[in-house]
C-alpha positions in Angstrom: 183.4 -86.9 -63.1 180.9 -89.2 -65.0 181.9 -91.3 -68.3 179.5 -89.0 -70.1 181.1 -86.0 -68.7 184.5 -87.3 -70.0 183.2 -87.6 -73.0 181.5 -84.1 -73.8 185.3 -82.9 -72.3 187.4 -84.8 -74.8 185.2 -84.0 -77.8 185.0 -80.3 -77.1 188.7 -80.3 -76.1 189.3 -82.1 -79.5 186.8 -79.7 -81.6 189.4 -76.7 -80.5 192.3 -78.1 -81.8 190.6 -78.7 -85.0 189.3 -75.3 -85.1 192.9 -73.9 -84.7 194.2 -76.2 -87.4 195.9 -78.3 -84.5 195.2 -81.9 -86.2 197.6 -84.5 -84.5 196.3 -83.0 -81.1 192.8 -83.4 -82.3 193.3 -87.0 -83.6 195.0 -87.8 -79.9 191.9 -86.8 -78.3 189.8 -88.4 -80.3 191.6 -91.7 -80.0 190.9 -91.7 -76.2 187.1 -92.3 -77.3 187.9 -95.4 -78.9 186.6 -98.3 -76.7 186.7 -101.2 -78.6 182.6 -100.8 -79.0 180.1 -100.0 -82.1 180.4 -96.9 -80.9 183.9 -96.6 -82.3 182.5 -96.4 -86.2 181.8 -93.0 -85.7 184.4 -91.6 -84.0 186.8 -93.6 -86.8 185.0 -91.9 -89.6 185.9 -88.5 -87.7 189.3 -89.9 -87.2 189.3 -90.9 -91.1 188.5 -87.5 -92.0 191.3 -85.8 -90.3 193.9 -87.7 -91.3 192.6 -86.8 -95.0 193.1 -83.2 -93.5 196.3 -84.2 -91.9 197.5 -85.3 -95.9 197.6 -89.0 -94.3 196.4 -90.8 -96.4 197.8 -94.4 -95.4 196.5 -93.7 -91.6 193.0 -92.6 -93.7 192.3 -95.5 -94.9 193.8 -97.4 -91.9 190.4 -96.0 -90.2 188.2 -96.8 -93.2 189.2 -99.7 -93.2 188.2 -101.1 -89.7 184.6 -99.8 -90.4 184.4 -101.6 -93.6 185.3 -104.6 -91.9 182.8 -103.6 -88.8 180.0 -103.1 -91.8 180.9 -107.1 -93.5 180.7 -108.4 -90.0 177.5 -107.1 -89.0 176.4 -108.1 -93.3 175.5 -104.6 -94.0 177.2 -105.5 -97.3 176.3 -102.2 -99.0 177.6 -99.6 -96.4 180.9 -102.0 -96.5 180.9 -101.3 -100.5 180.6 -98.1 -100.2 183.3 -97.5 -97.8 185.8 -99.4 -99.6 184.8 -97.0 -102.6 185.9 -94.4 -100.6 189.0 -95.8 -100.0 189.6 -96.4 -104.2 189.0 -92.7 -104.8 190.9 -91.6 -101.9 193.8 -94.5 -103.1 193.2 -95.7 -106.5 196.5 -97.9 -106.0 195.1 -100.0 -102.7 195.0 -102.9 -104.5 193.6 -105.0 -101.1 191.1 -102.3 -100.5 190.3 -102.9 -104.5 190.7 -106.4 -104.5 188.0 -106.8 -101.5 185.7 -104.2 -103.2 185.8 -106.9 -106.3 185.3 -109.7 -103.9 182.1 -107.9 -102.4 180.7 -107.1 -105.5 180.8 -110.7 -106.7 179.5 -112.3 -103.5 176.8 -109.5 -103.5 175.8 -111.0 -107.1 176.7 -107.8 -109.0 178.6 -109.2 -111.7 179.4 -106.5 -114.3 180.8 -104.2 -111.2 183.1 -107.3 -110.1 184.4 -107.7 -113.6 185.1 -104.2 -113.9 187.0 -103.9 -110.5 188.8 -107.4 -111.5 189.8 -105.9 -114.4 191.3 -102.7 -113.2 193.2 -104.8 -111.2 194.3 -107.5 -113.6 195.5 -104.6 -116.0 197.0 -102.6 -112.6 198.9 -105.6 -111.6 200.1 -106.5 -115.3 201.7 -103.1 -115.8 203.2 -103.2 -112.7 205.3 -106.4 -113.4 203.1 -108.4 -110.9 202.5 -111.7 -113.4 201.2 -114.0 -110.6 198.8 -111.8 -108.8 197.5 -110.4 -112.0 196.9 -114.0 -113.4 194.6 -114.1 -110.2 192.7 -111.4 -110.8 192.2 -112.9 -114.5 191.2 -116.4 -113.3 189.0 -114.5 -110.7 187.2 -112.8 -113.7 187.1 -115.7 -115.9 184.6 -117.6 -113.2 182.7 -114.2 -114.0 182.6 -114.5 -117.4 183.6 -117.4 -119.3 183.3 -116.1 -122.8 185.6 -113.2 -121.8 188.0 -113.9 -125.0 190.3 -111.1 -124.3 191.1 -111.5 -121.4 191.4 -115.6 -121.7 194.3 -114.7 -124.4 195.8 -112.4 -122.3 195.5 -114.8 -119.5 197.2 -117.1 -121.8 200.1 -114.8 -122.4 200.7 -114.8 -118.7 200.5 -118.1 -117.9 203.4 -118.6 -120.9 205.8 -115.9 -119.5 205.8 -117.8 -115.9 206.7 -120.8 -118.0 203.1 -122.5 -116.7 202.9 -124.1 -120.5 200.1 -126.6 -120.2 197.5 -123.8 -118.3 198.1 -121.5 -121.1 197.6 -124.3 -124.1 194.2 -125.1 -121.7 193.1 -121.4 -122.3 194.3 -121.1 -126.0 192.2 -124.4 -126.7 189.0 -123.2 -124.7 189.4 -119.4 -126.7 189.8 -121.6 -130.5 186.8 -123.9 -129.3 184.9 -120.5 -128.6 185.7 -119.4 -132.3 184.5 -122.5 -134.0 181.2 -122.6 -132.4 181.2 -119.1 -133.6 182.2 -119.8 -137.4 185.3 -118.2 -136.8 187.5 -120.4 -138.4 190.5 -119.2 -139.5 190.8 -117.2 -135.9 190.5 -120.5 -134.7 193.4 -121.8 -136.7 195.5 -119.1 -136.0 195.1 -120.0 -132.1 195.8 -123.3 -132.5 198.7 -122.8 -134.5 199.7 -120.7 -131.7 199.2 -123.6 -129.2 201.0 -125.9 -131.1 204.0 -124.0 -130.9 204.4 -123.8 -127.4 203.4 -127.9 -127.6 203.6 -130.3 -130.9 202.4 -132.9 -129.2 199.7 -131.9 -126.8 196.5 -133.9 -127.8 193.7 -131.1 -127.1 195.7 -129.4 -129.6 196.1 -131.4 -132.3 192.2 -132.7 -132.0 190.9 -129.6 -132.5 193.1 -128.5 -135.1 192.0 -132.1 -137.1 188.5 -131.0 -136.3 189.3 -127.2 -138.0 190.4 -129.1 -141.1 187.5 -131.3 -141.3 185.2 -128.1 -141.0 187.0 -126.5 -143.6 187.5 -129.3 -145.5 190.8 -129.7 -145.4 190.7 -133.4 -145.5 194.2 -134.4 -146.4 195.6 -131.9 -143.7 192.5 -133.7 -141.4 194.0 -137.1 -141.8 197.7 -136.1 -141.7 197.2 -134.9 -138.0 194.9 -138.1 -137.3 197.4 -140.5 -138.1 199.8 -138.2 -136.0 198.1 -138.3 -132.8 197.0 -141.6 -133.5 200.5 -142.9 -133.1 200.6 -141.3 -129.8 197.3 -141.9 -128.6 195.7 -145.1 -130.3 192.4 -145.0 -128.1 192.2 -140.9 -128.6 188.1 -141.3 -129.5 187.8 -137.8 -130.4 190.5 -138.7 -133.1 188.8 -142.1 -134.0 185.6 -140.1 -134.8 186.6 -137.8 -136.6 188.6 -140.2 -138.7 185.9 -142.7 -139.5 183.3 -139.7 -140.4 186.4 -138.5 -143.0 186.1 -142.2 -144.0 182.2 -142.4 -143.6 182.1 -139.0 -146.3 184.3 -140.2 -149.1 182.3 -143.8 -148.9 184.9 -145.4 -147.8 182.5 -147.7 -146.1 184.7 -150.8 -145.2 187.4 -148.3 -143.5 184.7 -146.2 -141.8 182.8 -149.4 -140.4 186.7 -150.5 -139.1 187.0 -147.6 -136.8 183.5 -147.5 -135.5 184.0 -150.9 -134.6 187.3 -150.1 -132.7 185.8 -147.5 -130.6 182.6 -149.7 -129.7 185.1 -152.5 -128.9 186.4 -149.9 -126.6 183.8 -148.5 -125.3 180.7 -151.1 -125.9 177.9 -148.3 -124.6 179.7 -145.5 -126.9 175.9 -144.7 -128.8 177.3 -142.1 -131.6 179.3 -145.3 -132.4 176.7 -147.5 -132.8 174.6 -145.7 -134.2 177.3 -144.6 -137.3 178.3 -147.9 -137.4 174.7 -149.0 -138.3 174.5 -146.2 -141.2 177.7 -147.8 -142.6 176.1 -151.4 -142.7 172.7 -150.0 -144.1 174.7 -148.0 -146.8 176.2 -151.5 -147.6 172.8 -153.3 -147.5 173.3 -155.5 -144.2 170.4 -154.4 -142.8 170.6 -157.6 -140.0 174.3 -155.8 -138.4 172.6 -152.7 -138.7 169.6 -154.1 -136.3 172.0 -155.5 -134.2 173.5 -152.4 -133.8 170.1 -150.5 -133.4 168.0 -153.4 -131.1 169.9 -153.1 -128.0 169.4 -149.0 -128.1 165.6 -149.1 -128.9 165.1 -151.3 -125.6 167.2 -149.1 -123.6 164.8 -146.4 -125.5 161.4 -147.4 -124.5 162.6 -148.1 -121.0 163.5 -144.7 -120.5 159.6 -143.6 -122.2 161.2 -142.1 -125.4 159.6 -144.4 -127.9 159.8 -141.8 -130.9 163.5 -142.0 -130.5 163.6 -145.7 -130.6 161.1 -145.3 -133.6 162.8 -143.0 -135.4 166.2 -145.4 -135.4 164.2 -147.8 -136.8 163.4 -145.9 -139.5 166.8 -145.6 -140.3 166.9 -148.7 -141.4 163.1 -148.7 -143.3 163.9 -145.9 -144.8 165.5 -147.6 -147.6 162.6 -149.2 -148.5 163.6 -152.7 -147.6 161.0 -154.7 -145.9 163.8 -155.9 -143.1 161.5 -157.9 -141.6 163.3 -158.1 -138.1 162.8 -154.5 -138.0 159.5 -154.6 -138.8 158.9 -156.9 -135.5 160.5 -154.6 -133.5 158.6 -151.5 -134.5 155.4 -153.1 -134.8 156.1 -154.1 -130.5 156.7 -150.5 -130.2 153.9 -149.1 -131.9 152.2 -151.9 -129.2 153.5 -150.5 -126.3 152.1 -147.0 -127.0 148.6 -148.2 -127.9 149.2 -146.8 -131.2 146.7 -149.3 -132.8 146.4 -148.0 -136.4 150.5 -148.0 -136.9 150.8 -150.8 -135.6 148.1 -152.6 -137.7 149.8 -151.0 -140.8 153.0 -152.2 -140.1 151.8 -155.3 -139.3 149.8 -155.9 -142.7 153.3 -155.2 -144.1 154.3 -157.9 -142.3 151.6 -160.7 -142.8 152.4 -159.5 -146.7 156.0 -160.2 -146.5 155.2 -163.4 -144.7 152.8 -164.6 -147.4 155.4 -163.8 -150.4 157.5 -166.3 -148.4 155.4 -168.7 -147.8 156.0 -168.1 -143.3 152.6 -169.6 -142.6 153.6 -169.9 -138.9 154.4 -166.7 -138.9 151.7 -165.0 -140.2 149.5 -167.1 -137.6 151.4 -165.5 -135.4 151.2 -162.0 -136.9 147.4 -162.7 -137.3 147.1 -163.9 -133.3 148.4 -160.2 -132.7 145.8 -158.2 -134.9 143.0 -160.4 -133.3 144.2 -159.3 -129.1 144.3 -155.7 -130.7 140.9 -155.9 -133.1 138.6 -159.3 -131.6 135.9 -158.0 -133.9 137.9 -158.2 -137.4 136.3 -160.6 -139.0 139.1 -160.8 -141.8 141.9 -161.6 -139.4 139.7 -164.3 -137.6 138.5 -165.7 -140.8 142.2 -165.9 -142.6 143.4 -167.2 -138.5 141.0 -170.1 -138.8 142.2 -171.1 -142.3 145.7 -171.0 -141.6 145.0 -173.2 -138.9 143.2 -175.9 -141.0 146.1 -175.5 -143.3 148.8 -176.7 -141.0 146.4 -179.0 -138.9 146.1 -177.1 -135.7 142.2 -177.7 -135.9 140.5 -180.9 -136.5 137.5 -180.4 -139.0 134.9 -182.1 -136.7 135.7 -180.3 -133.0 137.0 -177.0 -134.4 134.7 -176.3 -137.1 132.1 -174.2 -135.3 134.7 -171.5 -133.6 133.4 -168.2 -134.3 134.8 -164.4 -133.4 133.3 -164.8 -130.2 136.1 -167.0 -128.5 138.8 -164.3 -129.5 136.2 -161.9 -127.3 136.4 -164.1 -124.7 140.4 -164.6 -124.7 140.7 -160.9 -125.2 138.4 -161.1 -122.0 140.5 -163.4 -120.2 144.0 -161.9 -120.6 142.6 -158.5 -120.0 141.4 -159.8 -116.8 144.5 -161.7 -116.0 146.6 -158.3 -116.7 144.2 -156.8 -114.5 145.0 -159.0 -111.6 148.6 -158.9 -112.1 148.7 -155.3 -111.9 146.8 -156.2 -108.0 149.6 -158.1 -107.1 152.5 -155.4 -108.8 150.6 -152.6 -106.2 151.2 -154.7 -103.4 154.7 -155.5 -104.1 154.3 -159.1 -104.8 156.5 -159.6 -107.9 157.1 -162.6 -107.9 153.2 -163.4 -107.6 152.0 -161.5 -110.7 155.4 -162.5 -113.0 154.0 -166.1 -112.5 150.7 -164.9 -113.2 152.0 -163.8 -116.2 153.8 -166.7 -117.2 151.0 -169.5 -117.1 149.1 -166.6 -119.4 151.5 -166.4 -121.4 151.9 -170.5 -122.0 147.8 -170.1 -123.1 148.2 -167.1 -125.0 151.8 -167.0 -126.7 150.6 -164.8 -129.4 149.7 -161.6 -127.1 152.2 -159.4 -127.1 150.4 -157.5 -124.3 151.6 -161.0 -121.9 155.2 -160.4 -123.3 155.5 -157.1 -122.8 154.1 -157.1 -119.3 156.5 -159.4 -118.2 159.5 -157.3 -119.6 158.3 -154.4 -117.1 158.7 -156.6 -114.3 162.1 -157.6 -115.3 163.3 -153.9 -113.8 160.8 -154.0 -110.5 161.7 -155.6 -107.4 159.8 -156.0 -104.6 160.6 -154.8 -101.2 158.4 -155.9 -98.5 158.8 -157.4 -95.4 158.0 -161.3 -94.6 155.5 -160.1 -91.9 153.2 -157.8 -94.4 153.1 -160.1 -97.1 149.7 -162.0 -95.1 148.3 -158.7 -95.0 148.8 -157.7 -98.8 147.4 -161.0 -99.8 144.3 -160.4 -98.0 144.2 -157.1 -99.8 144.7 -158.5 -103.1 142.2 -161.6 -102.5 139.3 -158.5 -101.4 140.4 -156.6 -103.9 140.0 -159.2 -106.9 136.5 -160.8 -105.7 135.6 -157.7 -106.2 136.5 -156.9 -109.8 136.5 -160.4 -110.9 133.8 -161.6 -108.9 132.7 -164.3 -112.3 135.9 -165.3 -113.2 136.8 -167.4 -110.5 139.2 -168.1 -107.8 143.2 -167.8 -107.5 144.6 -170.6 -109.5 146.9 -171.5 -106.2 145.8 -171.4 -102.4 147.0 -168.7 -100.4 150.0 -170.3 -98.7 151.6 -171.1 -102.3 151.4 -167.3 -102.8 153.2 -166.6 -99.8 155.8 -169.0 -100.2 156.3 -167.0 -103.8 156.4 -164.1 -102.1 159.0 -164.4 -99.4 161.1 -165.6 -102.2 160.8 -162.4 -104.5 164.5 -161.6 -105.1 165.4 -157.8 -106.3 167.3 -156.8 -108.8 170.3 -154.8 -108.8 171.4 -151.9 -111.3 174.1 -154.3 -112.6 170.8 -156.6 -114.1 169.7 -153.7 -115.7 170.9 -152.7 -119.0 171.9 -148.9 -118.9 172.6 -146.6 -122.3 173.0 -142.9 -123.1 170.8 -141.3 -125.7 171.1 -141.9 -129.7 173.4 -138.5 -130.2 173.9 -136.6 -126.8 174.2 -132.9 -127.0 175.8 -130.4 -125.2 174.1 -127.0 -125.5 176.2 -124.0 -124.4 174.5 -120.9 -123.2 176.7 -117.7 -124.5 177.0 -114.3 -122.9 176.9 -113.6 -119.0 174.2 -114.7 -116.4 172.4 -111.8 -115.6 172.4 -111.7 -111.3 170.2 -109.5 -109.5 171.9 -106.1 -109.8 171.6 -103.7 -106.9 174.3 -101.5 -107.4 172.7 -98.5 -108.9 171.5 -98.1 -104.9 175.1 -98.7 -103.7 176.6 -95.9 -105.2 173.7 -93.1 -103.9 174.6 -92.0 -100.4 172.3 -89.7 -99.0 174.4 -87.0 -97.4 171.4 -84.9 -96.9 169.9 -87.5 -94.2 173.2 -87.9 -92.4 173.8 -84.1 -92.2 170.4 -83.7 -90.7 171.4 -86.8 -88.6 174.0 -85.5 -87.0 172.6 -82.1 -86.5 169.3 -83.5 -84.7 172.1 -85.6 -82.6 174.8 -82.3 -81.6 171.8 -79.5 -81.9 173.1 -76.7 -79.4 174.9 -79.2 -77.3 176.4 -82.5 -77.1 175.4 -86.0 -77.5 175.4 -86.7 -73.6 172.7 -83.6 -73.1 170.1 -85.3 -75.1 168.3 -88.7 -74.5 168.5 -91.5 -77.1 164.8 -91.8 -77.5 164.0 -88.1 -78.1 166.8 -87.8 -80.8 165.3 -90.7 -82.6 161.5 -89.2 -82.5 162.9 -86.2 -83.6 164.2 -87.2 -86.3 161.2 -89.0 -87.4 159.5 -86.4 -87.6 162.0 -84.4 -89.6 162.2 -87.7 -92.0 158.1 -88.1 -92.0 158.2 -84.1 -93.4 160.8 -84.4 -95.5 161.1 -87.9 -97.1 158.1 -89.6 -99.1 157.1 -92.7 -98.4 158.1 -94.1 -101.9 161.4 -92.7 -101.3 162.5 -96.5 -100.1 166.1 -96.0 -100.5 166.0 -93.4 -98.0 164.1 -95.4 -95.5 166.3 -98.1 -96.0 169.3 -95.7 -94.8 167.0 -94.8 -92.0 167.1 -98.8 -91.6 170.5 -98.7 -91.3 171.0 -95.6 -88.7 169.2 -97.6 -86.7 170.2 -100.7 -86.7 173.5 -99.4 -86.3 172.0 -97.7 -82.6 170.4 -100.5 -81.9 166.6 -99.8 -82.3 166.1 -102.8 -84.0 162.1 -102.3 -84.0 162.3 -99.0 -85.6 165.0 -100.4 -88.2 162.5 -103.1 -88.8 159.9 -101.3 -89.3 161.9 -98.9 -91.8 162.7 -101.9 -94.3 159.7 -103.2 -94.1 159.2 -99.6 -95.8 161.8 -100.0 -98.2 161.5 -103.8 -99.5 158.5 -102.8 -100.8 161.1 -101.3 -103.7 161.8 -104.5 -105.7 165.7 -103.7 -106.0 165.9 -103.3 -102.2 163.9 -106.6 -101.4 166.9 -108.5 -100.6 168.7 -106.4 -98.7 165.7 -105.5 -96.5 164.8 -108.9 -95.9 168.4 -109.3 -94.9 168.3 -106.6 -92.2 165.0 -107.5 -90.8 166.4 -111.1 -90.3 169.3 -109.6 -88.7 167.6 -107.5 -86.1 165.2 -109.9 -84.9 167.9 -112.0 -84.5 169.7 -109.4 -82.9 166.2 -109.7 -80.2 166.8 -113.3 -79.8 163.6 -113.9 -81.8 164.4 -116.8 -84.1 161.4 -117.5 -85.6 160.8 -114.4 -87.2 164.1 -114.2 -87.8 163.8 -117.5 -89.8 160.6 -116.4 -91.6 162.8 -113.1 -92.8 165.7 -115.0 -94.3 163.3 -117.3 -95.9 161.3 -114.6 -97.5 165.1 -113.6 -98.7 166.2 -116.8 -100.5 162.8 -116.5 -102.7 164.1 -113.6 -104.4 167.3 -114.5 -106.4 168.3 -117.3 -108.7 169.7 -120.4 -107.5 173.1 -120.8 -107.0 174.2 -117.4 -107.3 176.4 -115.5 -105.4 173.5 -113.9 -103.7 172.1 -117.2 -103.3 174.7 -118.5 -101.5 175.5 -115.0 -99.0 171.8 -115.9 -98.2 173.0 -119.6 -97.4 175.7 -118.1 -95.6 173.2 -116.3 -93.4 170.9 -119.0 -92.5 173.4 -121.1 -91.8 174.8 -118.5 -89.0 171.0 -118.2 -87.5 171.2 -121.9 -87.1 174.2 -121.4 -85.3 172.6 -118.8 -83.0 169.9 -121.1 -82.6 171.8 -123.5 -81.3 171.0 -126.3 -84.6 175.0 -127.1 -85.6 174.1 -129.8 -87.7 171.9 -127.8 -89.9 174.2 -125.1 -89.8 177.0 -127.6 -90.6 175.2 -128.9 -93.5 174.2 -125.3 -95.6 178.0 -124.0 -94.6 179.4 -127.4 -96.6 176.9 -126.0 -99.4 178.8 -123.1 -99.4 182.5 -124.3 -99.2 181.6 -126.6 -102.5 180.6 -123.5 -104.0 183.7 -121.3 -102.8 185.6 -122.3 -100.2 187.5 -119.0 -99.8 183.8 -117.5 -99.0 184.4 -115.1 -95.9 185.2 -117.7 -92.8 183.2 -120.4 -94.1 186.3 -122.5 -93.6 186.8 -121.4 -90.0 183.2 -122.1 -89.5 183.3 -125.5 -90.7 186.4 -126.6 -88.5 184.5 -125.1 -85.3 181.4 -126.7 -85.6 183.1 -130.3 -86.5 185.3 -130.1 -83.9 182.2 -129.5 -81.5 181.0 -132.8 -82.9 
């Protein structure tokens, strides 16, 4: 007798018993289908079912179980949801059946779903006296939600009655943090009382209590706690700060400036600190410790391109209507720098005045030298120049007396020709070249500021060529410049000399290059939960009117042996074609399914190909499609599929990384362990505890 034969025999033997109400002889026969095969989902849903009848519900879900996990390892993630939905209703106290249907639903990226499953749990496992497992379920929810406050306190509560003290003070702090961004003050306080009870002396406490004082001004309580925590911690900076702004708002200016100069003794790049620290000296009038403060910030401003920062801390100290001539300088190189040519010709007319009511003669030459490079054709400036020359003898009446504006055309000419040659050299990576370039210009020209400031740039470029190219970039420079400069004459040094220069250009390394944070940083907190992609409004629909007409076009009057595969399936197409619209995608994507779980992989492809074109199904159909071709050994277009896939959700979400997950097993298929290697270690940073990620890890290193 045939396999096939064996078959029809068992399941019509087994169909008898049922009929006679005979269930643990029908569940016997059954189990003698079970081969170890795909096949096996079916006959376990059967097998599910009668236990169910049988009032078993432990062996039930036994069943259901095995084809949930059949359904995760062939990532048909949604019939595995479903399954282990079944098993909730049918067991509402499973809590590993509940615990994985939470797991799935966060991996899957529906978030409220997991939170709601987590919760059920959390609350399950609470009642039931099951602190440790229940705090798991709350931790698990918090990575869901972070502003959860309810359940953080709750969390808190548990943590404190398995004696874990310093966990639950972390979440009582995080939860009164939460109410003062909110304005909630005195919730806050209450918290924090609360915290400090179970710790006097913890320091995330105590800082944020001194912080809910200062908001509510409470300064005497503010400063009481200070000088507490002080004692204990004398480099707390959170502390410091809020004590010298307590200090800084009742003007005591002297012990304000003390502690802003303890913390930038402690930390020299602290910026909040320097810059408070400055406010206190320009209160007081000492407008040069104030710019001593500010200087080093504005460079590290303009290096990083944000001049109107740099400007506007300037203007701190201008703002009090103090001609601080120092800062003047500074601002006026700034407004340079950004070719903004009227500020800077305002500022520096408030210079030249400042100069002249103190008699700075040198100076305002210099001052002048600056407004002729930026406007050759001011007559003023050039006039007022030439007399402040004859004034301190820098011309001789007889050889000088005929200058006229055109030689400041024809410096302007020369620098900007000199810059312009530089800049050749600085393309080619020849540092070293253009800096001394730069630096004989600058000796002929010490007034441009233009020179100065070029130079500066260079100071954080380093050149990175190899000895062999440097003849070749030479050449290019040389062609380059007889080009442009074809009247202005020849390289000041022969060619070899440049070399030389070159070969010798030393780079820099980050330690030469002064590095800062911004003037106040500021952390912005986004509130409420990320909202994922959210399919589960399909999950929960299962269309029991296909998979009755499924089965029937598979039994009809006989048996599944009696019938060939291929005829069932076009049978049923045609019954789905009559029956089913073609904007019905979810039900071609159950179609999808059906057959990918037969094993027509072209006619499941061709079914969600149908379906994606529904925007909630996109993912999932892209999934599948991936899936079978791979399933065909065609990798290709079972990379072009999994691609199309990742362009769907946000970045580094859960559904993100199940799509990582994905690629990185096609890599494996394809035999590419490194790549596969490197997008599983993306995943295991993001959850290490993600399905076998682990296992998958260890394998391929250990193929290494």
């Amino acid at each position: 007798m045939s396999p096939k034969s064996d078959r029809a025999k068992i399941e019509s033997i087994a169909e008898k018993h049922i009929k006679k109400g005979r269930l643990d002889e029908a569940i016997a026969e059954y189990r003698k289908l079970l081969s170890g095969d795909d096949q096996d989902i079916s006959i376990r849903n059967i097998l599910g079912d009668l236990h169910i009848k049988a009032d078993n519900k432990i062996k039930a879900v036994e069943e259901f179980q095995r084809i949930a996990g059949f359904y995760e390892n062939k990532g048909l993630y949604s019939k595995a949801i479903a399954i282990y939905k079944r098993i909730k209703r049918l067991v509402p106290e499973n809590m590993d059946s509940s615990k994985r249907l939470a797991e799935l639903y966060q991996d899957q990226g529906f978030s409220s779903e997991a939170k709601t499953e987590y919760m059920n749990l959390a609350q399950n496992l609470s009642k039931a006296k099951k602190t440790k497992e229940a705090i798991g379920m709350y931790e698990s929810l918090l990575k869901l939600d972070k502003d959860d406050i309810n359940s953080r306190l709750t969390l808190a509560e548990l943590y404190t009655d398995e004696k874990m003290i310093d966990q639950a003070l972390e979440e009582l702090n995080k939860v009164a943090e939460f109410k003062m961004r909110m304005n909630q003050l005195k919730e806050a306080g209450e918290i924090l009382n609360r915290a400090k009870g179970l710790k006097e002396d913890h320091s995330r406490t105590i800082t944020n209590l001194i912080d809910l004082y200062k908001r509510d001004n409470k300064k005497k309580e503010a400063l009481d706690l200070v000088e507490e925590i002080l004692q204990k911690d004398k480099e707390n900076l959170k502390a410091m700060y809020i004590l010298g702004n307590l200090h800084f708002e009742d003007k005591s200016l002297k012990e304000a400036g003390e502690i802003f100069s303890r913390i930038i003794s402690i930390r020299p790049k602290e910026v909040e600190a320097r810059v408070k620290l400055g406010r206190i000296y320009i209160q007081k009038s000492e407008f040069d410790q104030a710019f001593e403060q500010y200087a080093p910030l504005v460079d590290t401003l303009i290096r990083k391109q944000k001049s109107d920062k740099a400007i506007g801390l300037l203007g701190l100290i201008l703002a009090t209507q103090k001609a601080h001539l120092p800062t003047l300088e500074k601002l006026a190189s700034v407004y340079k720098s950004m070719d903004q040519k009227k500020n800077f010709e305002l500022v520096c007319k408030v210079m030249l005045e400042e100069y002249r009511k103190n008699n700075l003669r040198e100076k305002m030459l210099s001052v002048l030298g600056e407004l002729l490079s930026t406007f050759p054709e001011n007559e003023a400036y050039y006039n007022e120049s030439k007399q402040l020359k004859k004034d301190l003898g820098i011309l001789e009446e007889a050889g000088e007396e005929e200058e006229t504006p055109v030689h400041v055309e024809e410096a302007k000419n020369i620098v900007d020709s000199t810059l312009a040659k530089a800049e050749l050299y600085v393309d080619q990576g020849l540092i070293r070249n253009a800096r001394r370039l730069l630096e004989n210009l600058r000796i002929k020209f010490p007034d441009d500021m233009r020179v100065a400031q070029k130079i500066d740039s260079l100071k954080i470029i380093a050149g990175d060529i190899k000895v062999d190219e440097i003849s070749d970039r030479v050449d290019k420079v040389t062609k380059r410049e007889t080009q442009i400069f074809p009247t202005v004459g020849e390289i000041s040094r022969d060619r070899k000399s440049f070399l030389d220069e070159a070969v010798g250009e030393e780079k820099l390394t980050s330690a030469d290059i002064f590095a800062e944070t911004d003037i106040v940083p500021i952390v912005s907190e986004e509130l409420g939960e990320r909202n994922y992609y959210d399919l589960s409004e399909r999950i929960t629909k299962e269309l029991d009117a296909i998979k009755v007409t499924y089965n029937n076009q598979i039994k009809g009057d006989t048996t599944i042996v009696e019938k060939a595969l291929s005829d069932i399936v076009a049978e049923f197409r045609k019954t789905l074609d009559e029956k089913v619209e073609k904007e019905d995608y979810e039900s071609h994507y159950n179609l999808g399914i059906a057959f990918l779980e037969q094993e027509l992989f072209d006619e499941a492809i061709e079914e969600c190909k149908l379906a994606a074109e529904d925007k909630n199904l996109e993912v999932e159909c892209y999934s599948v499609i991936s899936f079978c071709y791979r399933q065909k050994k065609e990798y290709k277009e079972a990379m072009k599929w999994i691609d199309k896939a990742q362009g769907v959700p946000e970045k580094d979400t859960n559904q993100d990384f199940a799509l990582k997950y994905e690629l990185a097993s096609l890599y494996e298929d394809m035999k590419d362990p490194k790549k596969a290697l490197r997008i599983y270690d993306e995943v295991n940073k993001w959850n290490p505890e993600y399905r076998d990620v682990a296992e998958r890890i260890k394998s391929l290193q250990t193929k290494k």
